[in-house]
C-alpha positions in Angstrom: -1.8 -62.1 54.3 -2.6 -64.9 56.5 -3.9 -68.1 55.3 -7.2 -67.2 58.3 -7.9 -63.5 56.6 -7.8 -65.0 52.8 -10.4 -67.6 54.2 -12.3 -64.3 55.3 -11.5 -63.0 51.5 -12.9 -65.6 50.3 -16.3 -66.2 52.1 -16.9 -62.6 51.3 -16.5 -63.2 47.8 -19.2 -66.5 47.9 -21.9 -66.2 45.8 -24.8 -67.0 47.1 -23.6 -64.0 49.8 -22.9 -65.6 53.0 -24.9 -64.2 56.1 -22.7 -66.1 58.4 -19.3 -64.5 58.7 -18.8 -64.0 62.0 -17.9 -59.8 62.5 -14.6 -60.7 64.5 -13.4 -62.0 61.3 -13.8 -59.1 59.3 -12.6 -56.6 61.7 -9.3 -58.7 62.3 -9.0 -58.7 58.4 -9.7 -54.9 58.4 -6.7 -54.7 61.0 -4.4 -57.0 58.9 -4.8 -54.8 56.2 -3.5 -52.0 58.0 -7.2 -50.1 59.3 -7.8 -48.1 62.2 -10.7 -49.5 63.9 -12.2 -47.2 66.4 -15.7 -47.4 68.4 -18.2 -44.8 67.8 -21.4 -44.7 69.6 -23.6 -47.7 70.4 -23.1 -50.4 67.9 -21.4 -49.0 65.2 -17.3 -48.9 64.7 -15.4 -46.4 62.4 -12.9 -48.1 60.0 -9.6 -46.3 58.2 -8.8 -48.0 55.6 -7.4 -47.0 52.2 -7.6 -43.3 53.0 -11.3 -43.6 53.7 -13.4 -43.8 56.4 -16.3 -46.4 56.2 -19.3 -46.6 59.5 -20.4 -50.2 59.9 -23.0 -51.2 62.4 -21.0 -54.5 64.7 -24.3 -57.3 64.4 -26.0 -57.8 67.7 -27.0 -60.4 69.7 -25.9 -63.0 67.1 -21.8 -62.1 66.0 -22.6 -62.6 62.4 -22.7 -59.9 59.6 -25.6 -59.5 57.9 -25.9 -60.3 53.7 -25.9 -56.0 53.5 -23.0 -55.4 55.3 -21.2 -58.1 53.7 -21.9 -56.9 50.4 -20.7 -53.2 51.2 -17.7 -54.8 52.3 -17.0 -57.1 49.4 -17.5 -53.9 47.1 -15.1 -51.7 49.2 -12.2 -54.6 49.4 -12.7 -55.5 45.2 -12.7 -51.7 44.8 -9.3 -51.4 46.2 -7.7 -54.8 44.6 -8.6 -57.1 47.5 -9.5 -60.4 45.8 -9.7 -64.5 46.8 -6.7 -66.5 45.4 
């Protein structure tokens, strides 16, 4: 994994949970872990990852996710072995 999408791993993981992780970031990480990422209808985007198929809502106007989302993402990734180094 690139030394960019670990960063990602490892603001996710922060404690307080950061609501400031820009939603590019996460998606790209989604892609280096080998997801399908396609658009669904108005904000939200499908992600394929680890044989599942999880909705998230893409944060508008400001690009960051919110403290939710980045929870629910946190749990998926530490549910399937994807942890800071």
């Amino acid at each position: 994994m690139k030394r960019k999408h670990q960063r990602t791993v490892e603001r996710l993981y922060s404690r307080p949970v950061s609501a400031n992780i820009p939603w590019r970031d996460i998606e790209s990480l989604f892609v280096a872990l080998g997801a399908e990422i396609s658009q669904r209808e108005g904000s939200r985007v499908e992600v394929f990852l680890f044989d599942e198929v999880r909705v998230y809502h893409r944060p508008h106007p400001r690009p960051d996710t919110d403290k939710g989302a980045v929870a629910s993402v946190r749990d998926w990734l530490k549910l399937h072995g994807v942890m800071p180094s």
